[in-house]
TORLUMLUM-859304 format. One record per residue (C-alpha): x, y, z; residue in one letter; chain; residue number from 1. Coordinates in steps of 0.05 Angstrom, whole numbers, always signed. Each point is the difference from the previous one (the first is absolute). Layout:
N
{site {X,Y,Z},A,A,NUM};
...
This chain:
100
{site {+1812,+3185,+870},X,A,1};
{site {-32,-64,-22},X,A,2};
{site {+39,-64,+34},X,A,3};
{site {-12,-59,-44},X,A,4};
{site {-19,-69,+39},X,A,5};
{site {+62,-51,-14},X,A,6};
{site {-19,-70,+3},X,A,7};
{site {+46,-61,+6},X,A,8};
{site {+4,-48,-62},X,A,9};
{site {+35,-66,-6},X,A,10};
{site {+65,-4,-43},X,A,11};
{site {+17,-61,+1},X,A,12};
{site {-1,-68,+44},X,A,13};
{site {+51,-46,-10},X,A,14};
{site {+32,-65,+35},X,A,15};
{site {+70,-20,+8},X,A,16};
{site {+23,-66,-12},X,A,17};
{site {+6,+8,+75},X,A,18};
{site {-81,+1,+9},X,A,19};
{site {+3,+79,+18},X,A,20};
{site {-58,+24,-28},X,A,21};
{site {+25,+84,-5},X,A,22};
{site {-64,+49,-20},X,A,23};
{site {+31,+67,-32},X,A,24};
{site {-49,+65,+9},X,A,25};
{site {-4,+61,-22},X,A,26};
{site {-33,+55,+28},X,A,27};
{site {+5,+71,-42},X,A,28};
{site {+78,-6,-21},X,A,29};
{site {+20,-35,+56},X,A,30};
{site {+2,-85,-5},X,A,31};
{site {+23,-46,+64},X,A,32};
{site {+15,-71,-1},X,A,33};
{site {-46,-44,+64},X,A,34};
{site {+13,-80,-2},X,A,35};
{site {-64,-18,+21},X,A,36};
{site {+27,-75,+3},X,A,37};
{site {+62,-29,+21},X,A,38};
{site {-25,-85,-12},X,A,39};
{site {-40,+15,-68},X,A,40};
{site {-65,+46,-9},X,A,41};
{site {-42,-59,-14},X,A,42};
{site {+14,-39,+66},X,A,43};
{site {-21,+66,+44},X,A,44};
{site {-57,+14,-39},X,A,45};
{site {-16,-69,+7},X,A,46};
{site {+4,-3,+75},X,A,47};
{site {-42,+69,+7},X,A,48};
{site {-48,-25,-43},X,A,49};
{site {-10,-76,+29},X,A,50};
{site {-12,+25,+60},X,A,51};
{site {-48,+54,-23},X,A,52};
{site {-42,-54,-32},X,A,53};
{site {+2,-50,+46},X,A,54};
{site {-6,+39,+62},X,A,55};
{site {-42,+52,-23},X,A,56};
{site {-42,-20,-63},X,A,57};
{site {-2,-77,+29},X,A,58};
{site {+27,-30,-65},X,A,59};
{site {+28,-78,+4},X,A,60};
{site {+71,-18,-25},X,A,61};
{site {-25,-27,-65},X,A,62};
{site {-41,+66,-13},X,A,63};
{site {+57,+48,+10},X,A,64};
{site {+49,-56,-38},X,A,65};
{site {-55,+7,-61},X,A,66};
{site {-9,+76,+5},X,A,67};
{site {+72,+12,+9},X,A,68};
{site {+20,-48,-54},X,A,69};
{site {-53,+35,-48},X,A,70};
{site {+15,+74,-1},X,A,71};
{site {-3,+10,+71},X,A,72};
{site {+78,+5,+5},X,A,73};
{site {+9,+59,-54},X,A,74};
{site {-61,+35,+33},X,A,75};
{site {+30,-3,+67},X,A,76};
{site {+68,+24,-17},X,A,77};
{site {-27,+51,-35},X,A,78};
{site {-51,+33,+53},X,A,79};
{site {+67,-14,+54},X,A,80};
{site {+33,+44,-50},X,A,81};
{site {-54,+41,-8},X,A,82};
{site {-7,+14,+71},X,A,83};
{site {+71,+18,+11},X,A,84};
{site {+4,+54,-54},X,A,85};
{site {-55,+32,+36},X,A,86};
{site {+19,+3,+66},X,A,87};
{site {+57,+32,-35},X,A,88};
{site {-43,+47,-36},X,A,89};
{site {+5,+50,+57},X,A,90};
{site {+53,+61,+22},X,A,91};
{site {+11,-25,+65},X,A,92};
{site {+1,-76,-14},X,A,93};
{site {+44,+11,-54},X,A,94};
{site {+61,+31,+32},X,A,95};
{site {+6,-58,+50},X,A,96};
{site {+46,-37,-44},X,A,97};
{site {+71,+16,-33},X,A,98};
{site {+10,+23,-74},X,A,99};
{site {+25,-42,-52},X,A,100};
């Protein structure tokens, strides 16, 4: 018998009015619900990444404020988003949270 590999794919992401930014995956025929914010996705992808680039890359103020202001916003949210549907996209990691 041939098992077949699942992998985790994204849903949906939406935020509340309430700045809860929910991710819905699904994973074979099963989905669950993570808030992966709780103050807006944009403000803790913006804290991860300013001190990424600061700290680590050695950017200035005004050339994260340029490169954030540019693109650099979308492309962040999107690899944070990125990188939490693939730590999900494993058996073991996947059955730490609760079902939707």
């Amino acid at each position: 018998m041939i098992e077949t590999k699942l992998h985790t794919e994204l849903v949906s992401l939406v935020e509340t009015a309430y700045g809860e930014a929910i991710l819905i995956m699904k994973r074979g025929e099963e989905e669950k619900k993570l808030v992966i914010a709780e103050c807006g996705l944009s403000d803790v992808v913006y804290e991860s990444a300013i001190d990424y680039y600061l700290d680590n890359e050695h950017w200035t103020q005004e050339h994260f404020d340029d490169y954030w202001e540019n693109g650099g916003e979308d492309k962040e949210i999107d690899s944070y988003v990125d990188g939490v549907i693939d730590f999900y996209d494993d058996d073991l990691t996947w059955e730490e949270f609760e079902t939707l």
